[in-house]
C-alpha positions as CSV (number, residue, x, y, z in Angstrom):
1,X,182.2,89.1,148.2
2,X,181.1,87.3,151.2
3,X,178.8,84.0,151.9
4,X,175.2,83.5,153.4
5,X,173.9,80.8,155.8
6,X,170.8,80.3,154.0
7,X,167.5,78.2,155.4
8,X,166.0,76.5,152.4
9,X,162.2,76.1,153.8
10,X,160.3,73.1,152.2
11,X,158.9,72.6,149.0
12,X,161.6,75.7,147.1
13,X,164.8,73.8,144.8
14,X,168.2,75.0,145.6
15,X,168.3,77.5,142.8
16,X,164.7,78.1,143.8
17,X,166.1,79.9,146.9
18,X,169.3,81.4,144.3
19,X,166.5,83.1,142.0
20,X,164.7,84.8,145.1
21,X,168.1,86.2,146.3
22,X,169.4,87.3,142.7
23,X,166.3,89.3,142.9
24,X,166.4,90.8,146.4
25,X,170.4,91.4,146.3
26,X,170.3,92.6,142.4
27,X,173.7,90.5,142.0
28,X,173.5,87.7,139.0
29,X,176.6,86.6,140.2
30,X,175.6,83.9,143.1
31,X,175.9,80.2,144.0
32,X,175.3,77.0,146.4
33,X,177.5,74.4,148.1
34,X,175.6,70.9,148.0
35,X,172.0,70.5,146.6
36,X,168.7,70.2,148.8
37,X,166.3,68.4,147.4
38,X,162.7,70.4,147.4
39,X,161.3,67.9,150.3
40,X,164.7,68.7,152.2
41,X,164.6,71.7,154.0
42,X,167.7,73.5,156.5
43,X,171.3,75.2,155.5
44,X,172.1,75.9,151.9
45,X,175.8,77.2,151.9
46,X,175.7,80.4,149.1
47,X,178.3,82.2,147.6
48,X,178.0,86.0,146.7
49,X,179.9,87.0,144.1
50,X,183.4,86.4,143.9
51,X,182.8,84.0,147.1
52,X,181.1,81.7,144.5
53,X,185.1,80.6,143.3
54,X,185.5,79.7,146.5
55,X,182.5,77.4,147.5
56,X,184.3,74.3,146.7
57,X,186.8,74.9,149.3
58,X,184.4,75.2,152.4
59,X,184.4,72.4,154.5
60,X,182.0,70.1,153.3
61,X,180.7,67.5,156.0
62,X,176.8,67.4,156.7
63,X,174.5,67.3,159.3
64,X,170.6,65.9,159.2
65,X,167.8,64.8,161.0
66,X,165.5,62.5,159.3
67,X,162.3,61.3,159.8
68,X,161.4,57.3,158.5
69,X,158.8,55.6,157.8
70,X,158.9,51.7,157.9
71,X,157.1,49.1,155.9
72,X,157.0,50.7,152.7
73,X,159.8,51.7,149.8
74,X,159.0,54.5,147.4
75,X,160.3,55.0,143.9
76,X,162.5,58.0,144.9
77,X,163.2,56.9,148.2
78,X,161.2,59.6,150.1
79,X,157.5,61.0,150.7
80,X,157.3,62.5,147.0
81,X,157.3,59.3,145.6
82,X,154.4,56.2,145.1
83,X,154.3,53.9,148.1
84,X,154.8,50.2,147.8
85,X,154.0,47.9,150.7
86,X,156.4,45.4,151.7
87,X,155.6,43.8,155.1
88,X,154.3,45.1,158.3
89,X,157.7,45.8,160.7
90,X,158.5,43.8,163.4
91,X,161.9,44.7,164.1
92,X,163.4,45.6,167.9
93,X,164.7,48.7,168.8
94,X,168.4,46.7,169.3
95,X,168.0,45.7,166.6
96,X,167.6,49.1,164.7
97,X,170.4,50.6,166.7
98,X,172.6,47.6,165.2
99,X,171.6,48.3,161.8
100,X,172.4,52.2,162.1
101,X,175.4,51.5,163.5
102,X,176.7,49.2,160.5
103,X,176.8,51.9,158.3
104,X,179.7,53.9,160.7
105,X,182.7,54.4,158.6
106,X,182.7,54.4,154.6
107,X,180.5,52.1,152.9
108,X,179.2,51.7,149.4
109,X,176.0,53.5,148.2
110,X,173.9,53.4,145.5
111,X,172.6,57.2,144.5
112,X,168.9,57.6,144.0
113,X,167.7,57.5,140.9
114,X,166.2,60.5,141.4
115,X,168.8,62.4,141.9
116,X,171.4,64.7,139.7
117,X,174.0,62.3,139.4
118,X,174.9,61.7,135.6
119,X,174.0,58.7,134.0
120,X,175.1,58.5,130.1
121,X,175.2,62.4,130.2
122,X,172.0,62.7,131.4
123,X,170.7,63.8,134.7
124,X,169.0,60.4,136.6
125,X,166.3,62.5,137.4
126,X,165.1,63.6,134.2
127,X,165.7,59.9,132.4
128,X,163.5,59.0,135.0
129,X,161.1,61.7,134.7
130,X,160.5,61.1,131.2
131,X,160.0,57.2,131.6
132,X,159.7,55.7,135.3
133,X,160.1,52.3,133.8
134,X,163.5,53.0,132.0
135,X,166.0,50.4,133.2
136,X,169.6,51.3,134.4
137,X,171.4,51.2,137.5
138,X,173.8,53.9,138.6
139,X,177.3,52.8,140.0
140,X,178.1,52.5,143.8
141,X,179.7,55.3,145.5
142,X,182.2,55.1,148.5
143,X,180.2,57.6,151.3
144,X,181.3,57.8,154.8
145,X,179.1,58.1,157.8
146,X,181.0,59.7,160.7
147,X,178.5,59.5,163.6
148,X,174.8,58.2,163.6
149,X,171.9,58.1,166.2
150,X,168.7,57.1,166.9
151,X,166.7,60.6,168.2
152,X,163.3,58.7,168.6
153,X,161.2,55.4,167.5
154,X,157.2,55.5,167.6
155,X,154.7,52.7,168.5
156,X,153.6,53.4,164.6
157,X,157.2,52.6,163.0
158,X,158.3,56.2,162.6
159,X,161.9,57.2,163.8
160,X,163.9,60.2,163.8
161,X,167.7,59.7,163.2
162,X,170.6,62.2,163.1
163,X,173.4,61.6,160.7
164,X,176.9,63.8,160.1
165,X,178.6,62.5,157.1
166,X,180.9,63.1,154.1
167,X,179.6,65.3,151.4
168,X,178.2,62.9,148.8
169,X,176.2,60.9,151.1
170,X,172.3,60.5,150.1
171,X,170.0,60.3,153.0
172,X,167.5,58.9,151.2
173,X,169.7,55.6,149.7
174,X,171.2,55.6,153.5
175,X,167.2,55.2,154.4
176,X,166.6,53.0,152.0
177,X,169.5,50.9,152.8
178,X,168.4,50.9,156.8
179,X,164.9,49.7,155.1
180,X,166.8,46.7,153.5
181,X,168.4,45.5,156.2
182,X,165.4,45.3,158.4
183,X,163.7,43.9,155.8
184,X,160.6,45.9,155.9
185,X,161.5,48.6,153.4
186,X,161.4,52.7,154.8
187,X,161.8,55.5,153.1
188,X,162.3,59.7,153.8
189,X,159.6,61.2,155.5
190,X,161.2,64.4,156.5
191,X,164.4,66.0,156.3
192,X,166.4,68.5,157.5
193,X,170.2,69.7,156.7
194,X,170.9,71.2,160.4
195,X,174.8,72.1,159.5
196,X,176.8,72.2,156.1
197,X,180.8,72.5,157.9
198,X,180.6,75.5,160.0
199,X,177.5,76.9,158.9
200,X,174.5,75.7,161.8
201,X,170.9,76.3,161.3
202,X,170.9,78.2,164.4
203,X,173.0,81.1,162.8
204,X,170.5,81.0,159.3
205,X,169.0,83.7,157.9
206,X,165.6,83.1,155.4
207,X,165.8,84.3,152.2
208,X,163.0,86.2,152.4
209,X,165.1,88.1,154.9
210,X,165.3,91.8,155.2
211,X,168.7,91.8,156.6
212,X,170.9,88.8,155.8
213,X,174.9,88.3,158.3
214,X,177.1,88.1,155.5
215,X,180.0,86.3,156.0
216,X,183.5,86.8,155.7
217,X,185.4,84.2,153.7
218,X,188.9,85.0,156.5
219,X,186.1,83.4,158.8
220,X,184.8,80.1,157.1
221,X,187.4,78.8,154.9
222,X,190.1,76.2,156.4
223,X,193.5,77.6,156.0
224,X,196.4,79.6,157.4
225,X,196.7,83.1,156.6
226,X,199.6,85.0,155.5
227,X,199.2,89.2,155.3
228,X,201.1,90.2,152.1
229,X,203.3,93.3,152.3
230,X,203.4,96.0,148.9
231,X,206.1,93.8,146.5
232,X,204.3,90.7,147.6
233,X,200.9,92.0,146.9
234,X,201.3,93.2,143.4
235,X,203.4,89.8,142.4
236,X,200.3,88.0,143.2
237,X,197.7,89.4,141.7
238,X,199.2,89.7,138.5
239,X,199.4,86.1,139.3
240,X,203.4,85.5,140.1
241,X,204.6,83.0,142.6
242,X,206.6,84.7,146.0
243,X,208.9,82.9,148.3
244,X,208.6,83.1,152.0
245,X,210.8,82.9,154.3
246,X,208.7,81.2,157.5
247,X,207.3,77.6,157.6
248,X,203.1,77.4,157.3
249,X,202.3,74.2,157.8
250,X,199.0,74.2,155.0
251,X,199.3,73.1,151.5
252,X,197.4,76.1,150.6
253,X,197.0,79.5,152.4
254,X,194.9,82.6,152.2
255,X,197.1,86.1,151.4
256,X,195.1,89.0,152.5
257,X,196.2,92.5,152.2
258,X,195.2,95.1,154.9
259,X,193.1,92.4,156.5
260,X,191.3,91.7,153.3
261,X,191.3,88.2,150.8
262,X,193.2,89.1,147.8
263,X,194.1,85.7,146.9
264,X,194.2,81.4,147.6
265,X,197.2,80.0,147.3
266,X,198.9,76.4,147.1
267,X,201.9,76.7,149.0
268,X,204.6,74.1,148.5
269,X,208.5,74.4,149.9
270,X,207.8,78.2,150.9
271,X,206.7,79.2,147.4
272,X,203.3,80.5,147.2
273,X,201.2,80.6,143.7
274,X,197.8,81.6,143.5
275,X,195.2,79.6,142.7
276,X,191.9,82.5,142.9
277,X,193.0,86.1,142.8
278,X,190.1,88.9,144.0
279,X,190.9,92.4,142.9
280,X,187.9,94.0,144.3
């Protein structure tokens, strides 16, 4: 069990990329941590194995760079989609910088319609897909933006922003919204997921890959570890509760046994009960 720091290129789907490495690993058994969307390209957190119980638990802020166009709005908010002109811009760079920097802290979003997000048990995408004139509006959503920056804005109304937000936030609405408030419209022309928590482009392997740095859960996930001794070891995996005696100050802790994850835990007033037990 381990993860991979996986580079989604351009143009594959998230479980384009999980296909390709079923093959080339021979393991059925593997999974993602937050969707790209084909025109996104950059990290794609995967789980191998029994690591894919424990993808929900990875740290789950993200980092982009973005590329905008301005003028124009497209139905799914990015280069993919038809292009409808709205005026020419004739915004300010202050005035940019002041509209980016409205959206610091949590805000409301709408998702994209073209998107995954459920809308009467149906994926917004495919309703869409099936009939681009269907009308329905999908429900704000609290996002939070923790730092955003203008990287660079062309004579042709073009920019390039970073953005490191909550998981949940859409890029392309975030664009879109930018677009509104300038009143010219924008929409995606690029983008790129540069880190996913602790997992950085830099460190990303292709999945075309000959040789791929798996990586040890002990080394990603965000807990405290406790090393179980024999009696402790066999009460949890048959999935008992054990008592400690010491104060770890987590509400829920990784037990390892000879330096290896045999289980996560919720720990509450020194009793630990597993939550994921791995008996490999």
């Amino acid at each position: 069990m381990y993860f991979l720091n996986i580079n989604k290129p351009k143009g594959l789907s998230s479980f384009d990329v999980i296909r390709k490495l079923r093959k080339k690993l021979l393991i059925k058994k593997i999974g993602h941590s937050g969707t790209l969307d084909p025109l996104a390209s950059g990290v794609l957190q995967i789980g191998v194995g029994e690591c894919t119980k424990l993808l929900e638990y990875l740290p789950s802020d993200k980092t982009y760079v973005a590329k905008i166009k301005f003028g124009y709005t497209t139905d799914t908010y990015d280069d993919e989609g038809e292009k409808k002109f709205v005026k020419v811009p004739d915004f300010e760079l202050r005035q940019l910088n002041a509209v980016l920097n409205s959206f610091l802290g949590k805000t409301m979003q709408i998702p994209p319609k073209y998107s995954a997000i459920k809308f009467s048990g149906k994926k917004s995408c495919d309703i869409v897909r099936k009939n681009r004139f269907v009308d329905f509006e999908l429900n704000a959503r609290e996002v939070e933006i923790f730092f955003i920056n203008l990287i660079s804005f062309n004579s042709d109304y073009t920019a390039e922003i970073f953005v490191h937000c909550a998981k949940g936030t859409y890029i392309r609405s975030l664009v879109f919204d930018i677009g509104e408030k300038l009143g010219c419209g924008a929409y995606v022309v690029d983008l790129k997921r540069i880190a996913a928590g602790s997992f950085k482009i830099e460190d990303s392997d292709l999945a075309e890959s000959l040789n791929f740095k798996c990586i040890n859960p002990l080394d990603v996930l965000p807990f405290c570890k406790y090393e179980l001794n024999d009696f402790e070891y066999n009460k949890i995996i048959n999935g008992n509760f054990i008592k400690i005696a010491h104060i770890i100050n987590s509400d829920k802790v990784l037990l390892t046994k000879n330096n290896k994850l045999v289980s996560l835990a919720n720990l509450s007033d020194n009793l630990i009960k597993p939550i994921k037990v791995f008996r490999g």
